[in-house]
Backbone as JSON Lines, residues from 0, in Angstrom:
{"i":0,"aa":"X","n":[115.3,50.75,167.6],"ca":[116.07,50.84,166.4],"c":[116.45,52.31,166.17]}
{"i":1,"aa":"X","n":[117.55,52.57,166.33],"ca":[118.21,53.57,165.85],"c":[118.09,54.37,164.41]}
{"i":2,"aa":"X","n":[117.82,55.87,164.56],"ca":[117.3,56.21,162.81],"c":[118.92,56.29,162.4]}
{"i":3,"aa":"X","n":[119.15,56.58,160.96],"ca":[120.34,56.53,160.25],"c":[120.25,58.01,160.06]}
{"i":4,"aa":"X","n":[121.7,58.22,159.76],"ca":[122.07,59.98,159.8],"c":[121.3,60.17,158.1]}
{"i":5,"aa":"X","n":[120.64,61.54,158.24],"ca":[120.29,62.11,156.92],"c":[121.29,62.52,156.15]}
{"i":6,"aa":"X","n":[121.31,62.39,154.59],"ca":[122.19,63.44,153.62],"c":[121.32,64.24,153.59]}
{"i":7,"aa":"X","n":[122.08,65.94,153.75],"ca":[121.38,67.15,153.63],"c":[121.39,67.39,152.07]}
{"i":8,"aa":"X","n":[120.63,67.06,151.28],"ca":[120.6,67.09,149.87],"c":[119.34,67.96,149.54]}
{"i":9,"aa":"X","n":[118.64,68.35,148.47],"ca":[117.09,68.75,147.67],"c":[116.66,67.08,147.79]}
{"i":10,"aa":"X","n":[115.4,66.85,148.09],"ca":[114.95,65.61,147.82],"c":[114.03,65.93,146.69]}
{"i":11,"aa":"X","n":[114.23,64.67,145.88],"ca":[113.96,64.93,144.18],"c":[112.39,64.69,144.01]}
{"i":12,"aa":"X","n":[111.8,63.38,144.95],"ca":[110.72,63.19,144.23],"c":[109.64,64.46,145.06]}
{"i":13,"aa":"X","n":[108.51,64.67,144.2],"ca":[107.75,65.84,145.25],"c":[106.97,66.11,146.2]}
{"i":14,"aa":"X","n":[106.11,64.26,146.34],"ca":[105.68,63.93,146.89],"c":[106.3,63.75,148.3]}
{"i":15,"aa":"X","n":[107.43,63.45,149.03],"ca":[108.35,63.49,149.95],"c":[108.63,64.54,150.3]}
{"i":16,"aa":"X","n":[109.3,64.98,149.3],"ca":[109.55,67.1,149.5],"c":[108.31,67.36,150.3]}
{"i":17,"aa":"X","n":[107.35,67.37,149.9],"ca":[106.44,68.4,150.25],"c":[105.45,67.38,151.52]}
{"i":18,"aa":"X","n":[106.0,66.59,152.13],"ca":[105.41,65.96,153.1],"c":[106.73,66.28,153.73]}
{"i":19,"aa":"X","n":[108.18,66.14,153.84],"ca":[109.06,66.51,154.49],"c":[108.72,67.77,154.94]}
{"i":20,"aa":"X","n":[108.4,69.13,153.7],"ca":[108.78,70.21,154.07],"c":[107.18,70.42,155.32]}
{"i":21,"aa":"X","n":[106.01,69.77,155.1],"ca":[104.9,70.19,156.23],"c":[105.35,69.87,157.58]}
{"i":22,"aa":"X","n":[106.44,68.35,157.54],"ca":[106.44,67.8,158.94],"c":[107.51,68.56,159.54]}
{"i":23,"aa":"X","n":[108.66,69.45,158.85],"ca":[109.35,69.95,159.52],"c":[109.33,71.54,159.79]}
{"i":24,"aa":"X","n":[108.19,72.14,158.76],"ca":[107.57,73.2,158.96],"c":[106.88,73.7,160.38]}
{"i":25,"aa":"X","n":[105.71,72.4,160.55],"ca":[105.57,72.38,161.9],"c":[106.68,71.8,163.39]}
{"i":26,"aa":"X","n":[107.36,71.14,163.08],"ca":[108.12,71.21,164.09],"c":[109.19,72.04,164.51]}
{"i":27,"aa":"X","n":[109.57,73.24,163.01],"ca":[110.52,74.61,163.42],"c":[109.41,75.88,164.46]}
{"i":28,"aa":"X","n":[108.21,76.09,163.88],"ca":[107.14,76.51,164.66],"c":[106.78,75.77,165.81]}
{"i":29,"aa":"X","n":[106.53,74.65,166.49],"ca":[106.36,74.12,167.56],"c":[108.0,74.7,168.51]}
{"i":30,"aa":"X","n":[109.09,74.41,168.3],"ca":[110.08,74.61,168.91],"c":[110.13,76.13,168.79]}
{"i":31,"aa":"X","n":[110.18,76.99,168.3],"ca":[110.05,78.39,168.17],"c":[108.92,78.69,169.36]}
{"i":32,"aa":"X","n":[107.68,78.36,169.41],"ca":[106.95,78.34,170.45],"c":[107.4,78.26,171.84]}
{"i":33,"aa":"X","n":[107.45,76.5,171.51],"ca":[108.42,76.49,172.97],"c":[109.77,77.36,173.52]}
{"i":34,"aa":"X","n":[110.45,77.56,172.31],"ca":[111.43,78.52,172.81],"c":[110.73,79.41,173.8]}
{"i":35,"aa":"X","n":[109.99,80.03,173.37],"ca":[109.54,81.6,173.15],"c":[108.86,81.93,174.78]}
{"i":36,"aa":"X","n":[108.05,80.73,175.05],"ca":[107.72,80.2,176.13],"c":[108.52,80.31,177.5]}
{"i":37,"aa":"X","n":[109.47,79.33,176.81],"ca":[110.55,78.97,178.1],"c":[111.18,80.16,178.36]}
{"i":38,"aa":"X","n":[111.65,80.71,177.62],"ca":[112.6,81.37,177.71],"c":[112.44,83.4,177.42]}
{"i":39,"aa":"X","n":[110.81,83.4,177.34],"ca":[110.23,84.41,177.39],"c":[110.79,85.25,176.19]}
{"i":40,"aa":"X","n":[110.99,84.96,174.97],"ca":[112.13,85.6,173.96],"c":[110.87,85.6,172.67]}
{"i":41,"aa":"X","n":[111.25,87.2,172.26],"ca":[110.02,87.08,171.06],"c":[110.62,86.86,169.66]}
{"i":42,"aa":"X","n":[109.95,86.13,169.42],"ca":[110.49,84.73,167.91],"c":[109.71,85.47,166.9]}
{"i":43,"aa":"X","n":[109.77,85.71,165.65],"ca":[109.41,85.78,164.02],"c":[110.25,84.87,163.21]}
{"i":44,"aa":"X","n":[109.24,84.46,162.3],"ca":[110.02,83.28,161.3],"c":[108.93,83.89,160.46]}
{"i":45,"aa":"X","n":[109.43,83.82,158.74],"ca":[108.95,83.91,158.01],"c":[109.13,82.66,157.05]}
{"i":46,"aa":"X","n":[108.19,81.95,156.34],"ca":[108.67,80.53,155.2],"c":[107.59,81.1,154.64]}
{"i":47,"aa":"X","n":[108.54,80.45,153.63],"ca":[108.03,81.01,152.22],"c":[107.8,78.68,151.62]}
{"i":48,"aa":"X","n":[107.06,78.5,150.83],"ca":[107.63,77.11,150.27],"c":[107.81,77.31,148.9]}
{"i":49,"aa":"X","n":[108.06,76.11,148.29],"ca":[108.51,75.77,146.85],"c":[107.31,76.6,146.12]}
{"i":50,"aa":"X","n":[105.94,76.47,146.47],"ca":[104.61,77.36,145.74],"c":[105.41,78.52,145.85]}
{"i":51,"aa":"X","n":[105.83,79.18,146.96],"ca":[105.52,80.68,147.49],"c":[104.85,81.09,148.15]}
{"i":52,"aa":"X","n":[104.15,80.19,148.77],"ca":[103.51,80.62,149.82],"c":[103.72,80.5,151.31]}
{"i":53,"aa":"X","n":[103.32,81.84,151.8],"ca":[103.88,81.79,153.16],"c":[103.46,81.7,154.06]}
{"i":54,"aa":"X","n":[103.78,80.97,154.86],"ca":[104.04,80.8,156.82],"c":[104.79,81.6,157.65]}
{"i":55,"aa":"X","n":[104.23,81.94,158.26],"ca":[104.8,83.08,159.65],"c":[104.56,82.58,160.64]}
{"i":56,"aa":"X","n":[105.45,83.05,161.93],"ca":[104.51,83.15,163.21],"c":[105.39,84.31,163.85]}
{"i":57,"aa":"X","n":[104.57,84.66,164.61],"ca":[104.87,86.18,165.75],"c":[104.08,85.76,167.14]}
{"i":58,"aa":"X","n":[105.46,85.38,167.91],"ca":[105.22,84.49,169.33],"c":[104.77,85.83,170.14]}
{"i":59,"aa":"X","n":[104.97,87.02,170.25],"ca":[104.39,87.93,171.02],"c":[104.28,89.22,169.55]}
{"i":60,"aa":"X","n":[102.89,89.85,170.36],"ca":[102.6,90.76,169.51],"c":[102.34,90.62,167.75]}
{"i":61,"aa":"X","n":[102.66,91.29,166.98],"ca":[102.13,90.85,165.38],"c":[103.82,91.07,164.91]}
{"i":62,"aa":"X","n":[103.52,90.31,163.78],"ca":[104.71,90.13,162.59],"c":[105.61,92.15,162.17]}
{"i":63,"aa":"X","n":[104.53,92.88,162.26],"ca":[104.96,94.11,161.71],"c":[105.33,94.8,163.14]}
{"i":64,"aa":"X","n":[104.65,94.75,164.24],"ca":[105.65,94.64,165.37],"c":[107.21,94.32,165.42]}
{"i":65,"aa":"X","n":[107.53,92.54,165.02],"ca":[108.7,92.45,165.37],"c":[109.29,93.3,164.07]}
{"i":66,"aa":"X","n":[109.21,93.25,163.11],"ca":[109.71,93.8,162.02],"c":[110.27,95.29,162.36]}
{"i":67,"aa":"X","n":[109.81,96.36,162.81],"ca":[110.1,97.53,162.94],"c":[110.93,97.25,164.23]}
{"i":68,"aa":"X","n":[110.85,96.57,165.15],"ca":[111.41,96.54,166.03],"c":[113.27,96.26,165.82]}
{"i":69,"aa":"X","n":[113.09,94.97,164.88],"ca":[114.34,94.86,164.24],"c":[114.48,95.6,162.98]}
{"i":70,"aa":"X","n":[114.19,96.61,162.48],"ca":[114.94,97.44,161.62],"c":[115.11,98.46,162.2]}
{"i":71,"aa":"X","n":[114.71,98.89,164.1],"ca":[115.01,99.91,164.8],"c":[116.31,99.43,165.12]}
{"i":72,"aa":"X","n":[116.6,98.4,166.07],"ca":[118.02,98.0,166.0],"c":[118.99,97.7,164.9]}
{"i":73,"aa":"X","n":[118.79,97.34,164.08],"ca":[119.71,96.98,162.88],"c":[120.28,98.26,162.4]}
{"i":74,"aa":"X","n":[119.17,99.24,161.97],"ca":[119.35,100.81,161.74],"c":[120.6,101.55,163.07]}
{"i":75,"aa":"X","n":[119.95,100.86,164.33],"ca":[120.33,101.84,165.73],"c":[121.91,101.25,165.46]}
{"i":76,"aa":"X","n":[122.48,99.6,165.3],"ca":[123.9,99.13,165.23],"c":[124.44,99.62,164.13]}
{"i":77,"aa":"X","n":[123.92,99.74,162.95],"ca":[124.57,100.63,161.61],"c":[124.64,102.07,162.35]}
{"i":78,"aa":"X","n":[124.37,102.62,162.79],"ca":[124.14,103.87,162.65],"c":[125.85,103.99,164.19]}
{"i":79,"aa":"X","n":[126.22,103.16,165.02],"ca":[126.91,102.94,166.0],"c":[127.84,102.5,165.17]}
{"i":80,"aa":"X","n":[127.89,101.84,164.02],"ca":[129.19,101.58,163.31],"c":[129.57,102.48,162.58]}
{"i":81,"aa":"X","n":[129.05,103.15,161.82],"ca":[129.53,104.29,161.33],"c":[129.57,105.65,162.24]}
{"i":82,"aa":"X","n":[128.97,105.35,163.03],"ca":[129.62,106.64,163.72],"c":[131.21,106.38,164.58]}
{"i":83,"aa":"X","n":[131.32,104.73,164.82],"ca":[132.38,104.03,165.21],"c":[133.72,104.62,164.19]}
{"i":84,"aa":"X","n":[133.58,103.93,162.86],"ca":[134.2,104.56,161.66],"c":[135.01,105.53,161.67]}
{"i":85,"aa":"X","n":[133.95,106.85,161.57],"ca":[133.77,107.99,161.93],"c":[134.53,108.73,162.33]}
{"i":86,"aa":"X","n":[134.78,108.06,163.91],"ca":[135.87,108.39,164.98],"c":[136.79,108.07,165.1]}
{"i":87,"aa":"X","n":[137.06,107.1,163.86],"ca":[138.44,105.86,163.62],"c":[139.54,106.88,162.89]}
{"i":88,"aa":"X","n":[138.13,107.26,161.89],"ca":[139.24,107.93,160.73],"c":[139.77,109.78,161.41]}
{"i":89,"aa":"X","n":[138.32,110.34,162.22],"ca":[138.39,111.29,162.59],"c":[139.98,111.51,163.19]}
{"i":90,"aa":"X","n":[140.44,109.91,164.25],"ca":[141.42,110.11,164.99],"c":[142.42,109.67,164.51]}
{"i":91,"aa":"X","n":[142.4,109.08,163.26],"ca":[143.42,109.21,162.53],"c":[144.26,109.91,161.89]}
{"i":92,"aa":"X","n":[143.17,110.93,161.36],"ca":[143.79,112.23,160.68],"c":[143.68,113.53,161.82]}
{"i":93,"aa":"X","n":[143.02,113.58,163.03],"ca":[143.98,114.07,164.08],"c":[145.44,113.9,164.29]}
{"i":94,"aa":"X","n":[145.85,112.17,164.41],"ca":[147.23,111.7,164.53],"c":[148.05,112.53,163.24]}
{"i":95,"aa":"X","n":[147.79,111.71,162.34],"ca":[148.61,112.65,160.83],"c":[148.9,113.93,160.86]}
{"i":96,"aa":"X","n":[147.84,114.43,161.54],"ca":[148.24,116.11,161.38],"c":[149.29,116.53,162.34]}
{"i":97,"aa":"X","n":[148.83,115.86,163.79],"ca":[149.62,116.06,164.5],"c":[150.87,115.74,164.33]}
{"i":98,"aa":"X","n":[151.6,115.04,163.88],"ca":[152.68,114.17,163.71],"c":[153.17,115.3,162.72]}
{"i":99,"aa":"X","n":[152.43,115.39,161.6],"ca":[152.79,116.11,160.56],"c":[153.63,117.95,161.31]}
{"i":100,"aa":"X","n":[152.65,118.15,162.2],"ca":[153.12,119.37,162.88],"c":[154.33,119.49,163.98]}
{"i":101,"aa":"X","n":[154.15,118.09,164.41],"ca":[155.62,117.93,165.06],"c":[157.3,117.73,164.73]}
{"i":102,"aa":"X","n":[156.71,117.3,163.08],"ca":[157.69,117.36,162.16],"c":[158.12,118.8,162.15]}
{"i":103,"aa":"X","n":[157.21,119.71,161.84],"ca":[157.42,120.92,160.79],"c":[158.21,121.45,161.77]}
{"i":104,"aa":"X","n":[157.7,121.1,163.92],"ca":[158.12,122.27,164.45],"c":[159.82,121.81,164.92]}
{"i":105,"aa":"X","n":[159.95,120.46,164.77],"ca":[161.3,119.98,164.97],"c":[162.29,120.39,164.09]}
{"i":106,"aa":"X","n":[161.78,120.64,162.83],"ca":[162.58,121.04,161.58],"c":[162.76,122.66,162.25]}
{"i":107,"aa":"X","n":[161.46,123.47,162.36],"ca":[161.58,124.93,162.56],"c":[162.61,124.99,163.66]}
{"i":108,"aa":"X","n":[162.43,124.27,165.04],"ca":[163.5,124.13,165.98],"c":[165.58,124.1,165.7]}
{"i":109,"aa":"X","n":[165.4,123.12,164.6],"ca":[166.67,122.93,164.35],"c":[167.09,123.97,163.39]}
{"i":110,"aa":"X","n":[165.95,124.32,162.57],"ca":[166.58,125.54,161.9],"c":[167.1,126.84,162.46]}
{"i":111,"aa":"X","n":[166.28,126.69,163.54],"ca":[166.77,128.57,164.49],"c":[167.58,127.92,165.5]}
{"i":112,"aa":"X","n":[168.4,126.65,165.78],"ca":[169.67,126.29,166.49],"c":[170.49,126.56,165.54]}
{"i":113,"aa":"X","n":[170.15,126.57,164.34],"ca":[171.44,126.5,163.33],"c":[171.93,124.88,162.65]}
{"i":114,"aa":"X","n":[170.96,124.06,163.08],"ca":[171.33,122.57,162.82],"c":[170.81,122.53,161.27]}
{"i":115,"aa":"X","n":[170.23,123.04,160.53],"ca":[169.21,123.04,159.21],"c":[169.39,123.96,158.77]}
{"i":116,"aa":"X","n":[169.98,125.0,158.33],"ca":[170.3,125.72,157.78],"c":[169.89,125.45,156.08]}
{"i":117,"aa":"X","n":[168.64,126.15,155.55],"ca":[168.41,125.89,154.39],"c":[167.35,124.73,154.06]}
{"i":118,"aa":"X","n":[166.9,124.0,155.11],"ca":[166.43,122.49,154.89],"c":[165.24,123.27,155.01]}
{"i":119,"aa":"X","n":[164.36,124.21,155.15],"ca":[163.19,124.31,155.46],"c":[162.67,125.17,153.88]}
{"i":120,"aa":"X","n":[161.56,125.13,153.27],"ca":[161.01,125.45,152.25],"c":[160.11,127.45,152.64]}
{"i":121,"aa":"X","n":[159.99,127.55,151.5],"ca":[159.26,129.05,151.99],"c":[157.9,128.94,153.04]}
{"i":122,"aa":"X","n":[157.31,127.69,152.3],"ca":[155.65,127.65,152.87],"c":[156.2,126.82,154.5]}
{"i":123,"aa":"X","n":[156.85,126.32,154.78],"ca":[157.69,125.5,155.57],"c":[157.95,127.04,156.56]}
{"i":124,"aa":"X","n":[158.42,127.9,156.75],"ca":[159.0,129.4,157.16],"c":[157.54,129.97,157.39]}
{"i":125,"aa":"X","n":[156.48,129.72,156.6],"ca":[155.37,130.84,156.98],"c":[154.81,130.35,157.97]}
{"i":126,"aa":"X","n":[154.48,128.34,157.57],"ca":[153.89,127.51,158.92],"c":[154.34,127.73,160.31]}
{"i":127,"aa":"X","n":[155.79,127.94,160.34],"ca":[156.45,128.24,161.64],"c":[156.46,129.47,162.34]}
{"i":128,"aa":"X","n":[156.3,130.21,161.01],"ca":[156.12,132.03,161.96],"c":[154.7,131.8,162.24]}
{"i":129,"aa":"X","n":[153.47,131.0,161.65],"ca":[152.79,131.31,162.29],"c":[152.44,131.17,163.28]}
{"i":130,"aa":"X","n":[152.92,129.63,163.95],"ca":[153.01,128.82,164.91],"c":[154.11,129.78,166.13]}
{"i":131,"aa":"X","n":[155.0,130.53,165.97],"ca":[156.02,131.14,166.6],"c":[154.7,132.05,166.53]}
{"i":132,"aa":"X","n":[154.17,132.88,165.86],"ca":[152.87,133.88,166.58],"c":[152.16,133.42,167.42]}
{"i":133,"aa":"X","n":[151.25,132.16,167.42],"ca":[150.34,131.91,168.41],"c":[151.53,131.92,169.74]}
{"i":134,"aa":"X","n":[151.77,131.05,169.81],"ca":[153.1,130.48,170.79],"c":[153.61,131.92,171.83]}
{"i":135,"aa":"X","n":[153.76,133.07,170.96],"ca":[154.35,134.1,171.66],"c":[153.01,134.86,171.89]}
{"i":136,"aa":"X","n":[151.78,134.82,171.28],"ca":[150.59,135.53,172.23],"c":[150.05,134.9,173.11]}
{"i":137,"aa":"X","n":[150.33,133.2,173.39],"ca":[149.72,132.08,173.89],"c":[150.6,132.51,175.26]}
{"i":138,"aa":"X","n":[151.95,133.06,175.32],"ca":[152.7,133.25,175.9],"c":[152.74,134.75,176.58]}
{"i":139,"aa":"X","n":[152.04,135.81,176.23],"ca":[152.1,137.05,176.68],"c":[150.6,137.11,177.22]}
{"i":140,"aa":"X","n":[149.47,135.73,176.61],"ca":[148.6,136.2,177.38],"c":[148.29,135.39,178.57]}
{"i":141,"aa":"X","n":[149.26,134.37,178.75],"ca":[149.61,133.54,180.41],"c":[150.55,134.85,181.45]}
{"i":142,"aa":"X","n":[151.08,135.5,180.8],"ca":[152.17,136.61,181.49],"c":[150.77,137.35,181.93]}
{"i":143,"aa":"X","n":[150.35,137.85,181.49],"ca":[149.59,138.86,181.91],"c":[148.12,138.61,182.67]}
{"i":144,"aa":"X","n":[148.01,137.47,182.35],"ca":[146.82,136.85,183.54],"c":[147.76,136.64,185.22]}
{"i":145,"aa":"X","n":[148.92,136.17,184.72],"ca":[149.69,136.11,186.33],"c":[149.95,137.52,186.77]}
{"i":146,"aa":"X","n":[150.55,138.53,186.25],"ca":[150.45,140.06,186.34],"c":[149.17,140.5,186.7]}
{"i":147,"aa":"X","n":[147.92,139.89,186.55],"ca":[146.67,140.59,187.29],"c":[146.5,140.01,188.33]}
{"i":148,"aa":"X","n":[147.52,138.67,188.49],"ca":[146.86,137.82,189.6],"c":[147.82,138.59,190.74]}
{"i":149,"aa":"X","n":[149.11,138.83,190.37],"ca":[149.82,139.56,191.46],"c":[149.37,140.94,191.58]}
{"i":150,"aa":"X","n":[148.42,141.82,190.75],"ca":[148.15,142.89,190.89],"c":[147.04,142.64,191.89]}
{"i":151,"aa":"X","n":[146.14,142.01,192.09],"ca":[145.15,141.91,193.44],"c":[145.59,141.31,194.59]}
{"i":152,"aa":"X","n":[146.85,140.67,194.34],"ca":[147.44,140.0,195.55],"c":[148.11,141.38,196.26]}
{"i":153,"aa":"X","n":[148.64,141.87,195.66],"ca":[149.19,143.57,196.07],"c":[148.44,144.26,196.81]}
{"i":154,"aa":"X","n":[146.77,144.23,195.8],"ca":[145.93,145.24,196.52],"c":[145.17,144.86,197.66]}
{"i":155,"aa":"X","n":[145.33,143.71,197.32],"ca":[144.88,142.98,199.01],"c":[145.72,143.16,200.15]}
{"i":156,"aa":"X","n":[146.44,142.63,199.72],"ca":[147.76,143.47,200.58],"c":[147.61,144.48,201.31]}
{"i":157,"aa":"X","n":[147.94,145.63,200.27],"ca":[147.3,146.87,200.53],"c":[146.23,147.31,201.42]}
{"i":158,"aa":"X","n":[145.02,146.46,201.18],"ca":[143.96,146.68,202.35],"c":[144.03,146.28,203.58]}
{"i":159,"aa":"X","n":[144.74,145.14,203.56],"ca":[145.03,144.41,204.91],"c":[145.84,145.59,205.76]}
{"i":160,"aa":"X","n":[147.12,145.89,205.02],"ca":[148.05,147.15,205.66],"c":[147.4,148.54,206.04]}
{"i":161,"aa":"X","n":[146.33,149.1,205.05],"ca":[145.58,149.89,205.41],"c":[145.02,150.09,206.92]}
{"i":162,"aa":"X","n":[144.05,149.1,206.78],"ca":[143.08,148.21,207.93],"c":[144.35,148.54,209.15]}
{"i":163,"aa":"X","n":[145.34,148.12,208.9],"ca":[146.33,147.32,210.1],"c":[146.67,148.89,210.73]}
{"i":164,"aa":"X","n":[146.96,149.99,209.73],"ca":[147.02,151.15,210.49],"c":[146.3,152.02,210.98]}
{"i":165,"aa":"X","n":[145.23,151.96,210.0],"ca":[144.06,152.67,211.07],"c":[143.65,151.9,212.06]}
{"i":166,"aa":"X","n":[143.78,150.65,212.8],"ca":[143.64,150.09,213.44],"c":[144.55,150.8,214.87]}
{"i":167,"aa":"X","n":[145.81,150.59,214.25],"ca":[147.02,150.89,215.37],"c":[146.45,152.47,215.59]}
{"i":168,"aa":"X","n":[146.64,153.34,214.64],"ca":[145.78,154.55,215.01],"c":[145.21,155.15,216.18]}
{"i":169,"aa":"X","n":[144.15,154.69,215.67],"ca":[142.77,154.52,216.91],"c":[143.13,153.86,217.97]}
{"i":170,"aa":"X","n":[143.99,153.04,218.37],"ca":[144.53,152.67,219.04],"c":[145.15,153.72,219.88]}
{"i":171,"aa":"X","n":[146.57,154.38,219.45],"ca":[147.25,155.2,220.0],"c":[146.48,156.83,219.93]}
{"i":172,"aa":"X","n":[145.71,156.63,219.82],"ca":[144.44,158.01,220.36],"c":[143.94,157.92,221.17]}
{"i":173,"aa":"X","n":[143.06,156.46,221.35],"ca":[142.44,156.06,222.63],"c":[143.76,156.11,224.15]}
{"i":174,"aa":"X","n":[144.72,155.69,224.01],"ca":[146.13,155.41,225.09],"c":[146.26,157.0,224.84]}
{"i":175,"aa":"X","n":[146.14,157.7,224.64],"ca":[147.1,159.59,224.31],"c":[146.21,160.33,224.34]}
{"i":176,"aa":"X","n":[145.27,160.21,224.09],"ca":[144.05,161.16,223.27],"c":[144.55,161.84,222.3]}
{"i":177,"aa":"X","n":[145.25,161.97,221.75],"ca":[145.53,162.69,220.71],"c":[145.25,162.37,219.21]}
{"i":178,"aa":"X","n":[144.76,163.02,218.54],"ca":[144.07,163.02,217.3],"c":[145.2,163.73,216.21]}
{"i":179,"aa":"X","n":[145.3,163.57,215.07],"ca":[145.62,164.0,213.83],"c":[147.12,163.71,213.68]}
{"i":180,"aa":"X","n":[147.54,162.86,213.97],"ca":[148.76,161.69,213.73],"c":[148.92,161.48,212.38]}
{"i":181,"aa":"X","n":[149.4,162.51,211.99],"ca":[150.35,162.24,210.02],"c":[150.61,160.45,210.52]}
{"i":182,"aa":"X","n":[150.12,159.38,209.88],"ca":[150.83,158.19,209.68],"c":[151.66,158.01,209.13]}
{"i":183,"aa":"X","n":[152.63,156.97,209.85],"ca":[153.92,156.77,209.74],"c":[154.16,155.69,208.83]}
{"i":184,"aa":"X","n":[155.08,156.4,207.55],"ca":[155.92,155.65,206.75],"c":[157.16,155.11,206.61]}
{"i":185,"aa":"X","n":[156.71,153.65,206.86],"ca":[158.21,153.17,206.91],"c":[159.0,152.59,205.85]}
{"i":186,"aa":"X","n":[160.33,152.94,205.65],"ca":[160.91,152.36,204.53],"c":[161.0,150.68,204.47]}
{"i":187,"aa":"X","n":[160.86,150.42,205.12],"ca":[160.77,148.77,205.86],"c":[159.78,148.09,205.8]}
{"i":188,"aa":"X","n":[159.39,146.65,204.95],"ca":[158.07,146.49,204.92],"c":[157.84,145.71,205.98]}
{"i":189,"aa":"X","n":[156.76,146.0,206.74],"ca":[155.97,144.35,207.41],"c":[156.48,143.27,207.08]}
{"i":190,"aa":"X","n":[157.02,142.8,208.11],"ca":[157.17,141.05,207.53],"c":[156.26,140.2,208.52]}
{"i":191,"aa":"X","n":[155.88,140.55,209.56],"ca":[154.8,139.3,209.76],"c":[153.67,140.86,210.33]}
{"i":192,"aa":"X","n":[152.42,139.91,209.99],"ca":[150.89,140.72,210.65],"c":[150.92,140.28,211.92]}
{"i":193,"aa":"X","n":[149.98,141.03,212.54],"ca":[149.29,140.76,213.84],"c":[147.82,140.09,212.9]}
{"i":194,"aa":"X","n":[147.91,138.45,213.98],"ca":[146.33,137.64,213.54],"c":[145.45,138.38,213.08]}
{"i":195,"aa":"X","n":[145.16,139.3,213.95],"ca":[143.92,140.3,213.73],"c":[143.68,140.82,212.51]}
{"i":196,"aa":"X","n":[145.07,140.93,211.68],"ca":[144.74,142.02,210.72],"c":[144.66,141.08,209.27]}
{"i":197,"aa":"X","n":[144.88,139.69,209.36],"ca":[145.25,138.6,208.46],"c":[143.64,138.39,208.44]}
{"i":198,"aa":"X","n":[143.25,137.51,206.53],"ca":[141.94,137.86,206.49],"c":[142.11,136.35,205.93]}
């Protein structure tokens, strides 16, 4: 014989209640067990009944165990959402600003083509000179890092060519014997080395 579906209602009389609530008390704890079992997973349940009095169980370890354990995670996912947040709004008002500055410099742009003439405000003129300052030291101090980079490329140079004539030198002393050879300057630069003198 087939049971009939329950209405999920309060059952009124108390005598039932409170024989319902023991038989299904123990069978949420029996299955919590078995869960816990099968499936190696640590279970806390807390019941409270109609008295107030309570039933627990803590399938591994004690009740204040799982407890800290889950207000370490609950704390650890709050603490990942707002820092989530955080970075939402952080990159939001990155965007705004930015946007905001791409405005100012499109306006500053069209004003020094001559397209805006007048459209830009005083505080509008200071934002842009200041931005035209970084921009032109951002710009003299890329110039001048490449200016040191060609200044050692020179002096390397330089040593290699050095090297290359006292080389030839000693060379044409050993073939002559002759010593104290003013070296020769040519108006003409080197265009290819000898291997030897390439570093």
């Amino acid at each position: 014989m087939a049971r009939g579906k329950i209405q999920l209602k309060r059952i009124e009389n108390p005598v039932h209640r409170q024989v319902t609530f023991c038989k299904r008390r123990a069978g949420l704890l029996k299955k919590a067990k078995e869960l816990s079992v099968l499936c190696d997973a640590e279970i806390g349940i807390f019941i409270f009944s109609a008295q107030g009095k309570l039933y627990e169980l803590a399938t591994k370890g004690t009740m204040q165990g799982l407890i800290e354990k889950y207000m370490k995670c609950s704390s650890g996912d709050q603490a990942d959402d707002e820092a989530k947040e955080a970075q939402i709004l952080d990159t939001k008002e990155e965007i705004k600003m930015l946007k905001n500055e791409i405005e100012l410099l499109q306006n500053g742009l069209r004003y020094m083509l001559g397209g805006g003439a007048g459209t830009m405000t005083l505080d509008e003129l200071h934002v842009f000179e200041k931005h035209l300052e970084f921009w032109i030291y951002h710009i003299r101090s890329t110039k001048m890092e490449i200016m040191f980079q060609e200044i050692q490329l020179l002096q390397n140079k330089e040593g290699i060519l050095k090297a290359a004539n006292n080389y030839l030198q000693e060379m044409i002393e050993d073939q002559t014997g002759i010593t104290n050879i003013a070296p020769m300057i040519t108006p003409y630069p080197l265009t290819k080395q000898n291997e030897i003198f390439q570093t």
